[in-house]
N, C-alpha and C positions, 0 to 999 in steps of 0.2 A: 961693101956692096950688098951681102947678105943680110946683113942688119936692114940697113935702109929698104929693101923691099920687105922684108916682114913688117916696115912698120907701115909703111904703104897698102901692104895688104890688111892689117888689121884697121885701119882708117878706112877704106873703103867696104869693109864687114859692118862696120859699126855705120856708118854712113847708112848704107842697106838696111842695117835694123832700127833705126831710129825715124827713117822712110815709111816703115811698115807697120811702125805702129803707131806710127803720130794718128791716122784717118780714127783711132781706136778710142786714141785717149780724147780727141772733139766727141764723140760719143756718150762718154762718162758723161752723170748729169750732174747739174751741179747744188751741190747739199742744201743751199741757201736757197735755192728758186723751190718753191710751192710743188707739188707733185700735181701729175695733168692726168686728169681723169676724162675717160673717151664717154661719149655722152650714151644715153641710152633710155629709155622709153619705158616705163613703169606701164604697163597693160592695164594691173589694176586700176588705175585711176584716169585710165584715156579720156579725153574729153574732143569729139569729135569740133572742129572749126564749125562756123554759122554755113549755113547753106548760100547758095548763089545761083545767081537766076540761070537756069536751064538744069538743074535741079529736079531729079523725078522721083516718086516712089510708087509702088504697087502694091497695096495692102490686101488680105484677106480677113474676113471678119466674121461668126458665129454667135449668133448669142437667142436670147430672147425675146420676144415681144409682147408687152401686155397693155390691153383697152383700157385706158383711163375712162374717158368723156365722151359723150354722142347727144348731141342736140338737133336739135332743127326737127319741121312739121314732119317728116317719115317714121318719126320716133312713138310719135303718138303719145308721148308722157312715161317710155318703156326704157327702161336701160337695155342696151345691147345684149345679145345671147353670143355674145362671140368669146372665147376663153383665151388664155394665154397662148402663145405659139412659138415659134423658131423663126429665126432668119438667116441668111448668108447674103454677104456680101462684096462685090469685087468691085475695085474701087483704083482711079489711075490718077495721079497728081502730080501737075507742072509747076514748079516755084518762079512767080514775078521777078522775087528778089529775095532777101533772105530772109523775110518774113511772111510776104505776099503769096497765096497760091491759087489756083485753079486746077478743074480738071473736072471727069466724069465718073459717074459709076451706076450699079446696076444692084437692087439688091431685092430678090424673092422674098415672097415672108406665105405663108401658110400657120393657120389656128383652127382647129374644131368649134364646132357651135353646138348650143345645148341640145339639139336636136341629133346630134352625133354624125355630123355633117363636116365638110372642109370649104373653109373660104379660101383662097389664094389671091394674092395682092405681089405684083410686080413691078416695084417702082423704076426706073429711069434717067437721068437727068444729069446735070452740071452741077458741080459744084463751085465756091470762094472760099477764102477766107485766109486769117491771118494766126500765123502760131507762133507763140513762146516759147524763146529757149532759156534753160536756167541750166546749166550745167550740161550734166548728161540726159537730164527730162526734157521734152516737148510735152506741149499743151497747144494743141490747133484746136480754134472755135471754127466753126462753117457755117454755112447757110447751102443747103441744096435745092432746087425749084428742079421740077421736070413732072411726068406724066406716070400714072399709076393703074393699068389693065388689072381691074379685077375680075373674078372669076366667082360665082357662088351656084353650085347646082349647073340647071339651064341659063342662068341671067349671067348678066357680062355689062360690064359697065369699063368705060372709059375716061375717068378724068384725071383731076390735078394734085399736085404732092408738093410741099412744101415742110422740109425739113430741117432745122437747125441742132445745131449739138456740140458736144464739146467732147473733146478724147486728153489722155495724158497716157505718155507713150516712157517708155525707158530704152534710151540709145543703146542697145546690148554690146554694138560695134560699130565699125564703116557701115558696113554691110545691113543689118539688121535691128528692128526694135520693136519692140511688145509693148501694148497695153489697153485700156479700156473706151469703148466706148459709151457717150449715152447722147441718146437721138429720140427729140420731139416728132411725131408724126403727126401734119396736120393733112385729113384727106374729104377736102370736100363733095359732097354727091347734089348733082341736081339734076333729076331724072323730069322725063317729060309729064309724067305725072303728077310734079308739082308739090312733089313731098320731099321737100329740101334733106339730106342728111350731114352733120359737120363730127367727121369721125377724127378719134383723136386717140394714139397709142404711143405708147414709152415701151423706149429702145434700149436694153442694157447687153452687149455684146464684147468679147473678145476680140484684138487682131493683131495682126503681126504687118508689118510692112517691111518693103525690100528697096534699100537705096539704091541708088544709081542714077 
């Protein structure tokens, strides 16, 4: 009788251990299956998805401004006395679609004249246009129309601004991206006087925009 329960109890020990580590041994992997590698996300080389309609950014922008061209009867046969200048720019953009955009912006611009004088030019308006993506670059072309309050001395003039330009940006992240612009200014004047002016000045600028 003493035999038989020892073996009883040694069958039911082993029962027990062979319970407890069976869950162990499904665990083990198995030599022959390929080894699994948990996925993960190389930052150096992130390349953000295309954009999608509703789509915003809010850029800022600095740079320079200088007079090309000035025709029309005001001119008298005289090139302009107006010098290089500064601009800033703030600027808001709504995506159509993932290429398509709109939106608005505002951008001051101030230059000296040969007289040691300041002009001030305050443009306005809406912009369009459609941009390319190639990796982590954008390249938006626009087109801006809107209105342009200048300022020079006592005189003050109010007319129209017609803009076009082209930027190439670099995706830094989700969040952020840098890069250049350059912007035709076309700014027509037709004053009661009858001395048409058709001013004309290139934009080279800085900017940074913010997704979201």
């Amino acid at each position: 009788m003493k035999i038989s329960f020892m073996r009883k109890a040694w069958f039911l020990w082993l029962l027990l251990l062979v319970t407890a580590l069976s869950p162990l041994a499904g665990q083990e992997e198995n030599p022959d299956s390929p080894p699994q590698e948990q996925p993960s996300i190389n930052w150096d080389t992130y390349v953000p998805d295309l954009y999608r309609a509703g789509d915003m950014t809010f850029g800022i922008s600095a740079g320079v401004m200088i007079p090309t061209l000035y025709t029309g009867k005001g001119m008298d046969g005289n090139s302009s006395n107006i010098g290089p200048g500064g601009v800033l720019m703030l600027s808001y953009t709504y995506f159509l679609s993932p290429h398509w955009f709109m939106g608005g912006e505002v951008e001051p611009m101030f230059a000296g004249t040969g007289g040691g004088n300041m002009i001030y030019i305050v443009p306005f308006g809406m912009h369009v246009g459609y941009q390319f993506v190639i990796g982590r670059f954008e390249f938006p072309i626009r087109l801006m129309t809107g209105f342009a309050p200048q300022k020079y001395l006592e005189k003050g003039y109010f007319g129209w601004i017609i803009k076009p330009g082209i930027s190439g940006f670099f995706r830094y992240d989700a969040d952020w991206s840098f890069g250049l612009n350059v912007q035709w200014w076309m700014l027509p004047q037709w004053p009661k006087n009858g001395k048409d002016v058709f001013g004309n000045f290139l934009e080279i600028s800085f900017s940074a925009r913010y997704h979201f």
